[in-house]
Each structure stands twice: as C-alpha cells, then as structure tokens.
N, CA and C atoms of all chains as a GROMACS GRO file, in nm:
protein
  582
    1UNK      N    1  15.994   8.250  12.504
    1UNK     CA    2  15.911   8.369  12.489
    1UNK      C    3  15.981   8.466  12.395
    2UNK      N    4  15.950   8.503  12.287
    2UNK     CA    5  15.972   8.575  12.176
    2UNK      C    6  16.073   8.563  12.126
    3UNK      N    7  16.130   8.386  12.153
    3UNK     CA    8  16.263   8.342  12.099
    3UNK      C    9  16.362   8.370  12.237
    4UNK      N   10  16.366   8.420  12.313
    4UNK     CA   11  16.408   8.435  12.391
    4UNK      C   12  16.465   8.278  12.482
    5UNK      N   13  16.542   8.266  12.576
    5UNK     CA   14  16.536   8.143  12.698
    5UNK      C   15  16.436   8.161  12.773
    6UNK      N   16  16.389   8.096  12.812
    6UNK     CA   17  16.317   8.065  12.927
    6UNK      C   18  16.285   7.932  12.990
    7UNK      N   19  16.195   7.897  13.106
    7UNK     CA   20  16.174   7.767  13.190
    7UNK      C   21  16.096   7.716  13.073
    8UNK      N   22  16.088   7.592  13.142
    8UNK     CA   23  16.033   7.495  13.122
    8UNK      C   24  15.868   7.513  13.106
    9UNK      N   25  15.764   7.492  12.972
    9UNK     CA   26  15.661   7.532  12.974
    9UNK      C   27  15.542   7.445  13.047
   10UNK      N   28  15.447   7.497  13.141
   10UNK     CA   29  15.413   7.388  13.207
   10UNK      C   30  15.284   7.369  13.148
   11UNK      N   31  15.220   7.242  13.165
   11UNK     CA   32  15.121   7.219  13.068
   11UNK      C   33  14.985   7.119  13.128
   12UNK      N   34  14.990   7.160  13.281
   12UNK     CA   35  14.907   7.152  13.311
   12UNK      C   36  14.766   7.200  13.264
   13UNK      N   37  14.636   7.140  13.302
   13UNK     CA   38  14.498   7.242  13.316
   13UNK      C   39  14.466   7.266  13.467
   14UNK      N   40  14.407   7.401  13.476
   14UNK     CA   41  14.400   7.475  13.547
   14UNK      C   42  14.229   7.510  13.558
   15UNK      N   43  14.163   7.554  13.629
   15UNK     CA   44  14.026   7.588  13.650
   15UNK      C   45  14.057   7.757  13.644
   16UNK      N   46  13.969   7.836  13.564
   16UNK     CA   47  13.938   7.918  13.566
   16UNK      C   48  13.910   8.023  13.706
   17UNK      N   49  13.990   8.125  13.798
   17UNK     CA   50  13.937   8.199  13.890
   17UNK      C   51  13.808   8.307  13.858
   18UNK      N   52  13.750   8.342  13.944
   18UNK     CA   53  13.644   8.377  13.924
   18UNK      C   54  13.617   8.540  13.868
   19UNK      N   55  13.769   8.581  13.917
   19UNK     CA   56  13.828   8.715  13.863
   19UNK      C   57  13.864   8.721  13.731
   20UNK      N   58  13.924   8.620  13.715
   20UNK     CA   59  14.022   8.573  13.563
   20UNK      C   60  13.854   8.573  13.454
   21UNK      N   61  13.725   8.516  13.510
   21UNK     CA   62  13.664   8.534  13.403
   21UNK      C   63  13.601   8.644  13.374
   22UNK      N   64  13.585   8.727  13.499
   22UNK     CA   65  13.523   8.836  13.488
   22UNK      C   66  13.606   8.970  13.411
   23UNK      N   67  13.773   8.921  13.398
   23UNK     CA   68  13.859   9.010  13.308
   23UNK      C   69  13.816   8.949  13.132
   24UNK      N   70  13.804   8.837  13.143
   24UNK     CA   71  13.778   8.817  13.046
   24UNK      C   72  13.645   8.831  12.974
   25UNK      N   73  13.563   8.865  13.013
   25UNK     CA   74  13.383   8.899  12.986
   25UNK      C   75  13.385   9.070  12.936
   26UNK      N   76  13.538   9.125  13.065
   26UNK     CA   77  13.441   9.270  13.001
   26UNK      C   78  13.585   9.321  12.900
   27UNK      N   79  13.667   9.252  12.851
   27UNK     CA   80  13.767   9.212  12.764
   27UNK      C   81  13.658   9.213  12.640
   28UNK      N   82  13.607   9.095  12.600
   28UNK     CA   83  13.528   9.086  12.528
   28UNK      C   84  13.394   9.204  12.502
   29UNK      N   85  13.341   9.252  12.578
   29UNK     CA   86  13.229   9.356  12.609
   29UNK      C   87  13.323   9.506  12.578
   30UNK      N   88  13.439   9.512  12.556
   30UNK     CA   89  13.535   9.662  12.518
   30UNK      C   90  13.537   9.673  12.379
   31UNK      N   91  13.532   9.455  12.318
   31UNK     CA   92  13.580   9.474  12.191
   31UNK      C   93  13.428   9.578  12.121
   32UNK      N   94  13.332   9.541  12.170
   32UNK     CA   95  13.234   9.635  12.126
   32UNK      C   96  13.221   9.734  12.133
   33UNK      N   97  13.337   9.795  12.177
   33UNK     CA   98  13.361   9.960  12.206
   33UNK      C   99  13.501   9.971  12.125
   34UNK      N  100  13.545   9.859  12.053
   34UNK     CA  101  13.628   9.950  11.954
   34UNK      C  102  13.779   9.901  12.021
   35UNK      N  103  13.750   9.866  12.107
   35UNK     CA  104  13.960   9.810  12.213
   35UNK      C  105  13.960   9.688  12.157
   36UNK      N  106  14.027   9.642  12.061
   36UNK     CA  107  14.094   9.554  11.986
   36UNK      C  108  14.180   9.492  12.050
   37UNK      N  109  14.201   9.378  12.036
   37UNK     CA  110  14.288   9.248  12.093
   37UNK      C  111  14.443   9.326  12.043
   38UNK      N  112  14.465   9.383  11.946
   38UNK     CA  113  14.582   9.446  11.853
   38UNK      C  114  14.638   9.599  11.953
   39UNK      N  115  14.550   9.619  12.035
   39UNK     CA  116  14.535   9.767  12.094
   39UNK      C  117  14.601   9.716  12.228
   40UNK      N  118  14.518   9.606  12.289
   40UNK     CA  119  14.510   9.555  12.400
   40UNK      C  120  14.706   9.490  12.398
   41UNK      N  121  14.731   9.415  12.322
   41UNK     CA  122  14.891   9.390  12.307
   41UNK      C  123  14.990   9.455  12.264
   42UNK      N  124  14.968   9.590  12.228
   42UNK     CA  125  15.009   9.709  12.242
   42UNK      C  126  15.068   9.713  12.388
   43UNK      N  127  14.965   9.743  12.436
   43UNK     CA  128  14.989   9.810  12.590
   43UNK      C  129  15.051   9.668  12.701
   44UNK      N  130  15.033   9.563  12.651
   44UNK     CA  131  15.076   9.430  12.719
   44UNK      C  132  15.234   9.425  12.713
   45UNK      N  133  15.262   9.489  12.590
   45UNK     CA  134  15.399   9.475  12.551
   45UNK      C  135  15.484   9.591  12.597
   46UNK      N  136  15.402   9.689  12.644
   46UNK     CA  137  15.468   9.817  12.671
   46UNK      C  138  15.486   9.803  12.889
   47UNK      N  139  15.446   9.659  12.863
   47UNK     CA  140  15.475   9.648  13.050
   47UNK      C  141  15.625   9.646  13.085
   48UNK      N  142  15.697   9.714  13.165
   48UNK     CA  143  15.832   9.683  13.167
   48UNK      C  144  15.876   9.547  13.222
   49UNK      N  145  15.999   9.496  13.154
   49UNK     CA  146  16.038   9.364  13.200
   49UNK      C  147  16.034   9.291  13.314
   50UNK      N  148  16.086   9.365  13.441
   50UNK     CA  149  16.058   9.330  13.579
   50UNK      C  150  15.870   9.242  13.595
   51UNK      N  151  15.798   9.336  13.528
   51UNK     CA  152  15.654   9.393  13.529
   51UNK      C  153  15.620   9.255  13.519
   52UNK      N  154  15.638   9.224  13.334
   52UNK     CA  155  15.599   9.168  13.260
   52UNK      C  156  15.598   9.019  13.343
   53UNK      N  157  15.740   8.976  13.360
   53UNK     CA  158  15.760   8.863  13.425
   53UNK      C  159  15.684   8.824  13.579
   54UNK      N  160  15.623   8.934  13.615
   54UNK     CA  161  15.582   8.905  13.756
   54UNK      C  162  15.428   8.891  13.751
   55UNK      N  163  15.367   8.981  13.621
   55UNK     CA  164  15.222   8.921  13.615
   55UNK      C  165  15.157   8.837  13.544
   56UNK      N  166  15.133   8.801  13.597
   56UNK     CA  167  15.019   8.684  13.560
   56UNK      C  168  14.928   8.705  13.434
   57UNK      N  169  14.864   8.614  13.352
   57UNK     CA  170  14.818   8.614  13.229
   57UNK      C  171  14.697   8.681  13.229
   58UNK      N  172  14.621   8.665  13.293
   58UNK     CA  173  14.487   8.755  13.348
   58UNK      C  174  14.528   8.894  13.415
   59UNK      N  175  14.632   8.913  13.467
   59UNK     CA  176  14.689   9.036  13.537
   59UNK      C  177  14.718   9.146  13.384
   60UNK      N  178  14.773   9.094  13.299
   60UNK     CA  179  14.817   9.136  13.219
   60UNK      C  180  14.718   9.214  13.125
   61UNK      N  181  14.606   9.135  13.103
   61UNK     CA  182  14.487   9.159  13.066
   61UNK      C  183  14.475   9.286  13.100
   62UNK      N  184  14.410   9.293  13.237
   62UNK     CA  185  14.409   9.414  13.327
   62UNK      C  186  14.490   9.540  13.343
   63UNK      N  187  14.621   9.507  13.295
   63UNK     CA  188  14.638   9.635  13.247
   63UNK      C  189  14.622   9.670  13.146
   64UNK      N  190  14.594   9.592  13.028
   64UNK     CA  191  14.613   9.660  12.896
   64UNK      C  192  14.435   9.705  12.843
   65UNK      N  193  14.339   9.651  12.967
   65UNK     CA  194  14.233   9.723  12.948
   65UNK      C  195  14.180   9.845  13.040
   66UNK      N  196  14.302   9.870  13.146
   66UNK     CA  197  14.323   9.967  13.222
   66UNK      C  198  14.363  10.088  13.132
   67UNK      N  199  14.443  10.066  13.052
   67UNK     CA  200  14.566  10.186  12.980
   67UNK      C  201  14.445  10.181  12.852
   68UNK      N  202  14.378  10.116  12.843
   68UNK     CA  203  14.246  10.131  12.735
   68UNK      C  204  14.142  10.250  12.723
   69UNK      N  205  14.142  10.221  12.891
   69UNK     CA  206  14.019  10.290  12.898
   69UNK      C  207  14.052  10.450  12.971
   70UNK      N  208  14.216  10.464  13.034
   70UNK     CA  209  14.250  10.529  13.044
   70UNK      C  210  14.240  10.642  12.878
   71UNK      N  211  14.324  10.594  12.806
   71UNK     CA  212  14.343  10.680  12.647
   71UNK      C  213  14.210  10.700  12.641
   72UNK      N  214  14.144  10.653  12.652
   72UNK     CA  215  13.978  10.761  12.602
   72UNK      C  216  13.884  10.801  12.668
   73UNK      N  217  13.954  10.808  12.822
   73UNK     CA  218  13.903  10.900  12.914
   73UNK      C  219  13.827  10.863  12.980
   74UNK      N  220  13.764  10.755  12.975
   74UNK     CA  221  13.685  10.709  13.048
   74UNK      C  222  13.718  10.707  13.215
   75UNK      N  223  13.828  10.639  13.243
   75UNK     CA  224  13.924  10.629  13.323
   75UNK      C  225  14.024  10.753  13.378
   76UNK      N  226  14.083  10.825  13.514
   76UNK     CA  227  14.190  10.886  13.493
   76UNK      C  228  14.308  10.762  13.560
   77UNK      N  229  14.406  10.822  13.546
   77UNK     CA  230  14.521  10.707  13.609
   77UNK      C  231  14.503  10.705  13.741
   78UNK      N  232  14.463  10.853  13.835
   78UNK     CA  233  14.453  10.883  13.943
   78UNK      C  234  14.309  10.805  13.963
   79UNK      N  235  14.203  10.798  13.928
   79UNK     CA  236  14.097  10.720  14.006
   79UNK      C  237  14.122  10.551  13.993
   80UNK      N  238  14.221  10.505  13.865
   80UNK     CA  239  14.257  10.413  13.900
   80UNK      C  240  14.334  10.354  14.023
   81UNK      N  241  14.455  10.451  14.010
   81UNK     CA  242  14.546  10.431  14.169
   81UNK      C  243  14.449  10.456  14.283
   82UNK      N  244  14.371  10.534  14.286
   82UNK     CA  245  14.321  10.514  14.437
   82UNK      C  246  14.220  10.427  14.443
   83UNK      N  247  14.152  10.370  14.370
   83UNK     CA  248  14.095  10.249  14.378
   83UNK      C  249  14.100  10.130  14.397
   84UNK      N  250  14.273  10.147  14.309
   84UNK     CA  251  14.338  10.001  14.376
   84UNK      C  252  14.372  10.024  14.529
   85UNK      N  253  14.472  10.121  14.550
   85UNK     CA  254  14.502  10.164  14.694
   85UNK      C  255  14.376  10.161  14.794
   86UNK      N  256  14.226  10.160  14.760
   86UNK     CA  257  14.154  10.127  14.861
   86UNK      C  258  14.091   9.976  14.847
   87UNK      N  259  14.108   9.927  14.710
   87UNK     CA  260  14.074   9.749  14.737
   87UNK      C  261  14.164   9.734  14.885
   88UNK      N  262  14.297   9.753  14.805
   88UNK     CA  263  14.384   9.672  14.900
   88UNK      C  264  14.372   9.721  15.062
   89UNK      N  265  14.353   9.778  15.100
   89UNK     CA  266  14.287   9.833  15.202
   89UNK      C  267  14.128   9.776  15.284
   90UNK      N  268  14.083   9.699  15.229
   90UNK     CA  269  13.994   9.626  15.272
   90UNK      C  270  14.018   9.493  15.337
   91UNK      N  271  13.948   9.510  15.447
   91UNK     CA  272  13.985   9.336  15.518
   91UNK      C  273  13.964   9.233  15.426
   92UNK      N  274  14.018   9.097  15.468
   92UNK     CA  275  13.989   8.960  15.400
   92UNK      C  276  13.845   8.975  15.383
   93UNK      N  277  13.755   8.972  15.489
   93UNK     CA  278  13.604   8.929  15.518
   93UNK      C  279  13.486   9.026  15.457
   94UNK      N  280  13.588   9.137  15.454
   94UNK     CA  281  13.449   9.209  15.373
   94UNK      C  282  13.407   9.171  15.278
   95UNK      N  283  15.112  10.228  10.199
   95UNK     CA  284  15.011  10.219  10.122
   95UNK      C  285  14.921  10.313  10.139
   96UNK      N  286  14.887  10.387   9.998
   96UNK     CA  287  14.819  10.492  10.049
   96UNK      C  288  14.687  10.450  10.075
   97UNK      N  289  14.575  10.560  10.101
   97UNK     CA  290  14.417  10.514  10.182
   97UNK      C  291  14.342  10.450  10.044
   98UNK      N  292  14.280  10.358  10.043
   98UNK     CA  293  14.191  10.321   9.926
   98UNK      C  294  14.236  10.262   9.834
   99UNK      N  295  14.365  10.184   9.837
   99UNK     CA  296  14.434  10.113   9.735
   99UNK      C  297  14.427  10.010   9.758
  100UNK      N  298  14.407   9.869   9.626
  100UNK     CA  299  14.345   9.788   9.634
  100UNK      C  300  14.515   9.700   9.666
  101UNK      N  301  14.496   9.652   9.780
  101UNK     CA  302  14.564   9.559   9.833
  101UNK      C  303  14.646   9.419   9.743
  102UNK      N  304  14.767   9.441   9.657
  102UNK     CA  305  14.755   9.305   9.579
  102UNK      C  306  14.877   9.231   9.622
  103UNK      N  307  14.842   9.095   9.587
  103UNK     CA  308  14.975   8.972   9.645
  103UNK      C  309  15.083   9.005   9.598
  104UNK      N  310  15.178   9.027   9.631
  104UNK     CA  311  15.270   9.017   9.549
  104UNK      C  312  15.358   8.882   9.516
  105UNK      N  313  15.311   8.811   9.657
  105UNK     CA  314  15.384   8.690   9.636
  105UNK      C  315  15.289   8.533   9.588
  106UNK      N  316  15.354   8.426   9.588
  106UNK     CA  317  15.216   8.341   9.566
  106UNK      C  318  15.314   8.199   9.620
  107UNK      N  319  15.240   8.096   9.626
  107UNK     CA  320  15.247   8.003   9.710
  107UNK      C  321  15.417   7.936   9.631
  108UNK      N  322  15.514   7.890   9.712
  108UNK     CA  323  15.614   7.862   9.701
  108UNK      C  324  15.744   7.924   9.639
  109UNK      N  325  15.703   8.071   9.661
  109UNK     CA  326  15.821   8.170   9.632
  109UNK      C  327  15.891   8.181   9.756
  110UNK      N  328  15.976   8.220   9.726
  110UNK     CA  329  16.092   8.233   9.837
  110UNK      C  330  16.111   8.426   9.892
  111UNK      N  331  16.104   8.401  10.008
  111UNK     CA  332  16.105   8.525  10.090
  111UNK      C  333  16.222   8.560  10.136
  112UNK      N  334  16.197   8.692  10.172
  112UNK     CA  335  16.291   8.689  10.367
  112UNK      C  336  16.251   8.778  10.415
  113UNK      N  337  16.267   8.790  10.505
  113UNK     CA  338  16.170   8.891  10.630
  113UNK      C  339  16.264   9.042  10.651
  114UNK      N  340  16.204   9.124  10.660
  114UNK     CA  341  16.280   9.204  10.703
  114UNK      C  342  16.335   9.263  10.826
  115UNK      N  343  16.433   9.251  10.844
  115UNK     CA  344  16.510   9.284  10.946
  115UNK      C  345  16.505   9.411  11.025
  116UNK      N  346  16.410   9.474  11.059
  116UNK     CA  347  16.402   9.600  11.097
  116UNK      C  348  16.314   9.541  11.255
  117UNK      N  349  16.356   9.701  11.309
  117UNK     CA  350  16.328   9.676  11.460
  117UNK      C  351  16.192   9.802  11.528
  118UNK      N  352  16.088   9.822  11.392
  118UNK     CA  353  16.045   9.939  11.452
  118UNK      C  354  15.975   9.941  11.638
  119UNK      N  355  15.940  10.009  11.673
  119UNK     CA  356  15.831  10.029  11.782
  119UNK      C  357  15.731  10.028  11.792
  120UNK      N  358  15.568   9.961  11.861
  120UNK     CA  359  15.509   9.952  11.829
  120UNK      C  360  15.446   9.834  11.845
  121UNK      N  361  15.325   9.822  11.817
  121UNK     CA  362  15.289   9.644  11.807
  121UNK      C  363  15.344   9.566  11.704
  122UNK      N  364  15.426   9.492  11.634
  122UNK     CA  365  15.458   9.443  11.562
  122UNK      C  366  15.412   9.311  11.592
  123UNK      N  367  15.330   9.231  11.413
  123UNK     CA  368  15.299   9.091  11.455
  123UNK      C  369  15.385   8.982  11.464
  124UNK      N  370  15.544   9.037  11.344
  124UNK     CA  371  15.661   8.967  11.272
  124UNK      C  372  15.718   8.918  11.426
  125UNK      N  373  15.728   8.788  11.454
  125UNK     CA  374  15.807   8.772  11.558
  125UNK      C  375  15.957   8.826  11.538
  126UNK      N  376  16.026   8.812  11.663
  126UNK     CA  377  16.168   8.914  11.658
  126UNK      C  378  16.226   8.806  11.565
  127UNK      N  379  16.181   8.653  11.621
  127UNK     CA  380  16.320   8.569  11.588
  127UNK      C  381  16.323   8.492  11.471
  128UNK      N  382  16.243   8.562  11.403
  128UNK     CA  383  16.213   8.521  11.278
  128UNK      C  384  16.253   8.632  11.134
  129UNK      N  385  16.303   8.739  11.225
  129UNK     CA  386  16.310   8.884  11.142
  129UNK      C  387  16.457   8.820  11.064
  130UNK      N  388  16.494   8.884  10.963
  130UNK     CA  389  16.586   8.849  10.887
  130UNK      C  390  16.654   8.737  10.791
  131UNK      N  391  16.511   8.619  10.831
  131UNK     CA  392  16.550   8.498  10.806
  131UNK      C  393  16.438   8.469  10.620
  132UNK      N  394  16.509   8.334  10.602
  132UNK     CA  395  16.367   8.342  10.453
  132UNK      C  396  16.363   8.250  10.458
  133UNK      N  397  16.251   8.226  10.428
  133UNK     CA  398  16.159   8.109  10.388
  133UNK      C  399  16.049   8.095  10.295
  134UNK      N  400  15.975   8.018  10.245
  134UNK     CA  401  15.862   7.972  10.170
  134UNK      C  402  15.757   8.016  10.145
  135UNK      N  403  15.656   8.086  10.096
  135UNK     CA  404  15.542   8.079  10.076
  135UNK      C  405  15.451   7.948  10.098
  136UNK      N  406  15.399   7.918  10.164
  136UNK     CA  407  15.332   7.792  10.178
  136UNK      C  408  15.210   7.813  10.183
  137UNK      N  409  15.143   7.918  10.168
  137UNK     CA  410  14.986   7.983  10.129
  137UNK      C  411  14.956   8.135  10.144
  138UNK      N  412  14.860   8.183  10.055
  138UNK     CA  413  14.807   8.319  10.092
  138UNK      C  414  14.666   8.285  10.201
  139UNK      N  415  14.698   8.356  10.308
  139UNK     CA  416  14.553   8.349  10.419
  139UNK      C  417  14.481   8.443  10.420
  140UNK      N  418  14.494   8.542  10.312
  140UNK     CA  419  14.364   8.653  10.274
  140UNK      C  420  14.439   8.785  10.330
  141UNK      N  421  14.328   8.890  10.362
  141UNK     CA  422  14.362   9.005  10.357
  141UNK      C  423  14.298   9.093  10.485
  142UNK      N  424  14.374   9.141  10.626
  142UNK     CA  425  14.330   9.177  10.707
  142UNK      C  426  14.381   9.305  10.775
  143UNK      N  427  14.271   9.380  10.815
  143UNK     CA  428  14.308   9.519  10.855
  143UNK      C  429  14.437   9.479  10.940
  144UNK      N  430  14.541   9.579  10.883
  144UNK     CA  431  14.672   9.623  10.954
  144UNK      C  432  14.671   9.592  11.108
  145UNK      N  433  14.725   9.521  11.199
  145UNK     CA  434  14.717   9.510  11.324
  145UNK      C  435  14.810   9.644  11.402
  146UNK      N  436  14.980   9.662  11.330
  146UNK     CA  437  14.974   9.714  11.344
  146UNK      C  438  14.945   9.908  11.362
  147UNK      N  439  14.812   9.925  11.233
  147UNK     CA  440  14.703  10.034  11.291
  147UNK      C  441  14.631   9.985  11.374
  148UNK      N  442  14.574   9.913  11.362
  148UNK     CA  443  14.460   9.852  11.507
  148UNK      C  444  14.562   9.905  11.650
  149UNK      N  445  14.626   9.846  11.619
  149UNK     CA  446  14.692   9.894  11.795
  149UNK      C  447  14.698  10.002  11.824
  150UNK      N  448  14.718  10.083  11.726
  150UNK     CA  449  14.706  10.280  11.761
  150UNK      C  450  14.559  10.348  11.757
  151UNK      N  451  14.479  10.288  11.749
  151UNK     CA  452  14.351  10.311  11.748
  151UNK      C  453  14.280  10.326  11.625
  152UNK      N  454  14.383  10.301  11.472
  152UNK     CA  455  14.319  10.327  11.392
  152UNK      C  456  14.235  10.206  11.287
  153UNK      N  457  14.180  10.246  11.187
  153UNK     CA  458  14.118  10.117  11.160
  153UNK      C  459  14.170  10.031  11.062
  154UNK      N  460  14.279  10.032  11.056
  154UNK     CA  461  14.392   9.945  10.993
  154UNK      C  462  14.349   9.947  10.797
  155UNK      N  463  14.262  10.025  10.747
  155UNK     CA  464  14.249   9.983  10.643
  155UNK      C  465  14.352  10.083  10.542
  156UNK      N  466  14.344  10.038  10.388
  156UNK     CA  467  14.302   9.875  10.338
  156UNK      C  468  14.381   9.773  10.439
  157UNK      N  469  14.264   9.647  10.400
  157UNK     CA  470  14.322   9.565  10.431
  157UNK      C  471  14.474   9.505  10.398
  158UNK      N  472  14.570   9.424  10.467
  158UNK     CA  473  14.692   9.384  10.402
  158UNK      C  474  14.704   9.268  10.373
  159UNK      N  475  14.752   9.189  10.269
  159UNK     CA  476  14.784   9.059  10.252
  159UNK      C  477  14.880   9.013  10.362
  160UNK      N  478  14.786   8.869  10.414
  160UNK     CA  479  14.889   8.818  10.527
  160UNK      C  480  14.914   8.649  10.443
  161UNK      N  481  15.018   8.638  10.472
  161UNK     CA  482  15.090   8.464  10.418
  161UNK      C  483  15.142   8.366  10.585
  162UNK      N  484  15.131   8.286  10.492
  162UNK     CA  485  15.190   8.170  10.586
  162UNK      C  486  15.343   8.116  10.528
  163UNK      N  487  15.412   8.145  10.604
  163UNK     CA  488  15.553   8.128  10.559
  163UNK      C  489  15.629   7.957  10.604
  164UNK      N  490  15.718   7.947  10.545
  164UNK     CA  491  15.747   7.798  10.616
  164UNK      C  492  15.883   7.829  10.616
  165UNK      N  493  15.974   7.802  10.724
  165UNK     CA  494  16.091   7.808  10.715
  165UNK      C  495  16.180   7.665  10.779
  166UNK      N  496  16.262   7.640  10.790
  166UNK     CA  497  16.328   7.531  10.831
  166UNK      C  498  16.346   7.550  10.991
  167UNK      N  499  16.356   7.465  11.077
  167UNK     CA  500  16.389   7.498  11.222
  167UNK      C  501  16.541   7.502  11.237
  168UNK      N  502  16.592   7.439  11.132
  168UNK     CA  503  16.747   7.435  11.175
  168UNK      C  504  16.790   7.555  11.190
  169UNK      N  505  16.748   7.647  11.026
  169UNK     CA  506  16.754   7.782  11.013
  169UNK      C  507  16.728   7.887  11.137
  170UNK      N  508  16.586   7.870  11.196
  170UNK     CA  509  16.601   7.962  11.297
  170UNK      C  510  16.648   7.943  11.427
  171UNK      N  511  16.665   7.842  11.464
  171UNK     CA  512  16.787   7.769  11.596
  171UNK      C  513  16.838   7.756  11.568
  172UNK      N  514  16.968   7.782  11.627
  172UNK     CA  515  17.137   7.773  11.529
  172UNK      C  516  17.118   7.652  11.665
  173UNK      N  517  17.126   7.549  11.756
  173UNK     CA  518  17.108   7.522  11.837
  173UNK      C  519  17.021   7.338  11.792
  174UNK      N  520  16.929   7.394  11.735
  174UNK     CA  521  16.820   7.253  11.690
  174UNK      C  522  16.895   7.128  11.641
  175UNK      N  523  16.816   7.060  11.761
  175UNK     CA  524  16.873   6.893  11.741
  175UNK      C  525  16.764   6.842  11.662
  176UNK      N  526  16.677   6.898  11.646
  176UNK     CA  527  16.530   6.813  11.581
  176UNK      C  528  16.583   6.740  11.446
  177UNK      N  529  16.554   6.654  11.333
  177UNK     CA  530  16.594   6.640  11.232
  177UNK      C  531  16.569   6.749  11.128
  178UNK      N  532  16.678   6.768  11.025
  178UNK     CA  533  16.668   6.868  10.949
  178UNK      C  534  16.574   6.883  10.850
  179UNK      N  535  16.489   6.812  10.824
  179UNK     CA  536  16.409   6.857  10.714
  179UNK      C  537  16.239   6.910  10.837
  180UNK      N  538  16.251   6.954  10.975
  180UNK     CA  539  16.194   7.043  11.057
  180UNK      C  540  16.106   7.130  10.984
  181UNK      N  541  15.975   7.167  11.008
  181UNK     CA  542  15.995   7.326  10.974
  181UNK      C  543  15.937   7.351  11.056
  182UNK      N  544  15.906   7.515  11.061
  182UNK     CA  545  15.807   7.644  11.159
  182UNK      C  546  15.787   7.734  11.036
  183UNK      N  547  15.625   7.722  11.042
  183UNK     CA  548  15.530   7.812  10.972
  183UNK      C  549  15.506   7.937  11.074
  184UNK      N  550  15.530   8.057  11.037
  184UNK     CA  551  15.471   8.189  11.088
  184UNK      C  552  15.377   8.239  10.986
  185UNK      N  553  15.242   8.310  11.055
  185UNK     CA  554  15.216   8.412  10.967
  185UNK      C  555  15.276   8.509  10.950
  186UNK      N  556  15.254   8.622  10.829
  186UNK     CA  557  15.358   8.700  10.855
  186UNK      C  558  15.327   8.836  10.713
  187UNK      N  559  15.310   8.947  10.768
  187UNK     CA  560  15.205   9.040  10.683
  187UNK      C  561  15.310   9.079  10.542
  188UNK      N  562  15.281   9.125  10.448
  188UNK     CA  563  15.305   9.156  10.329
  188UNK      C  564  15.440   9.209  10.339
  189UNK      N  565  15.427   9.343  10.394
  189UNK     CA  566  15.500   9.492  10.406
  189UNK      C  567  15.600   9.414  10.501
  190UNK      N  568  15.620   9.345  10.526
  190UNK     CA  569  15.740   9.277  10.610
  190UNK      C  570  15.824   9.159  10.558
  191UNK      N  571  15.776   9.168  10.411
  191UNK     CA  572  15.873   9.049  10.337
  191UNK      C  573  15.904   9.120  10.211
  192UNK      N  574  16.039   9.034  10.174
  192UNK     CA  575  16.110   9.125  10.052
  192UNK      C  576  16.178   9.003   9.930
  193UNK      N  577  16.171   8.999   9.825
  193UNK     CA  578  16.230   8.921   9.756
  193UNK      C  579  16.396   8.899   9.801
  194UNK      N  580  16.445   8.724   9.809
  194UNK     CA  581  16.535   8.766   9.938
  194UNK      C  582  16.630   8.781   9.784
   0.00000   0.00000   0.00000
C-alpha cells in the first residue's frame, strides 16, 4: 500500500453487502452534485492511520462522503454523530 | 499555470524523465514511491482537469497533460528478484516531471 509493507493481498471474490451497494449508488448520485472521486480521496487519505487500517473499503467510502457533505452544509458533524450514536442504539430486530 | 492557458506537452513519447521529489499536502496522484525516480515516456494519454484542484473543490482547469511513464522495477525496489529488464508504468501528470 503506497509502496509501503504490508500482508499478503487476498484475491478472493466476494458478494456485494447490501449496505456496500447502497454506499455505492449514492457515491455515484453526489458525483452529480459536483463530489468528485478526486474530492472523495482527499478526505479518504486524510483518515488517520489507526483509522485507515481498521476500515473497511466501503467504510471508507462513507466517510469521505460524510466529510462531503459535511463541507457544504448539507450535513452538520453533530447530526451526523448523533445519528450514528442512535443507529447503534437500536436492537438487532428492529 | 495561469487560468486559460493552452496546456502544451512538453514531453513526447520516449524521452527520459524524473519525477519530482517533493512531498506537498493534499491529494496528490504521483505515487510516494515513485517520487524521485526516472523513467520513460511511453505515451501521452491526453489532457485532464487537475485532480489535484478537483479535490479542493475546484474545477481543475485548464486541463493538464497526463503521460504514461515506464520505469524499470529493479529501479523502484531496491529489493526485486523479478528479472531485470521488469518494468512499472505509472501515470503521472505534467507539473510533476522534470528533465532528469
């Protein structure tokens, strides 16, 4: 990874989660609002290291169209945090 | 480059490069581990808004000449067992290569 060491690359296929496509639909549906793939790895790259290594490729996504939509207001950081703080707060079954 | 200037090659297919070695901040497309090293011209791939303006929100124009570079693998792995006549092609934008 960016010349860097790392494991072993695995090279399996994988099935698509049902979350993973729905990051990716409104990924695509931003570029029509102007959030560029160039914008979007901006903010991918600005994840700190700990960060970076712990999320996931679709996770990653998610923030960099989080911090997207944050910069132009759409979003505040605060209705983000408590939104996540009340997903996670929901039972399995709901 | 200032706004509205017509974008020209400076380089052309099998001139010899090298990348520049600088570390700004920012989105950069130049991989790290390729910064400082030279290699080949092995084609011009046209001319595309600045990525890194795109990443700051702006609209990257003019466009910039981007190339396809070819360098040896031995060169950029001090390490590589592969056989030596190897290479690794990067793209790799204008404003980031210098007559080496």
């Amino acid at each position: 990874m960016g010349g860097l060491p790392a494991g072993k690359v695995e090279r399996t296929e994988h099935d698509y989660a049902e979350w993973e496509r729905r990051v990716d639909a409104m990924a695509v549906l931003l570029m029509g609002h102007d959030i560029t793939v160039d914008e979007r790895r901006r903010h991918i790259e600005q994840i700190p290291p700990a960060d970076y290594d712990r999320l996931g490729y679709y996770e990653k996504w998610i923030v960099s169209l989080g911090q997207a939509l944050i910069q132009r207001g759409v979003i505040t950081s605060d209705e983000l945090g408590r939104k996540i703080e009340q997903v996670r707060g929901r039972s399995p079954n709901s | 480059m200032s706004s509205g200037s017509v974008p020209e090659f400076r380089f052309k297919a099998g001139d010899r490069v090298k990348v520049r070695k600088a570390y700004p901040l920012g989105h950069i497309r130049t991989p790290y581990y390729i910064r400082g090293l030279s290699g080949t011209i092995e084609r011009l791939c046209g001319e595309f808004p600045n990525p890194e303006e795109l990443a700051q929100m702006r609209d990257g124009l003019p466009p910039v000449p981007l190339y396809r570079v070819r360098f040896l693998q031995k060169d950029v792995w001090p390490d590589y067992r592969g056989a030596p006549q190897d290479t690794l092609d990067v793209e790799i934008f204008q404003h980031w290569l210098d007559t080496p």
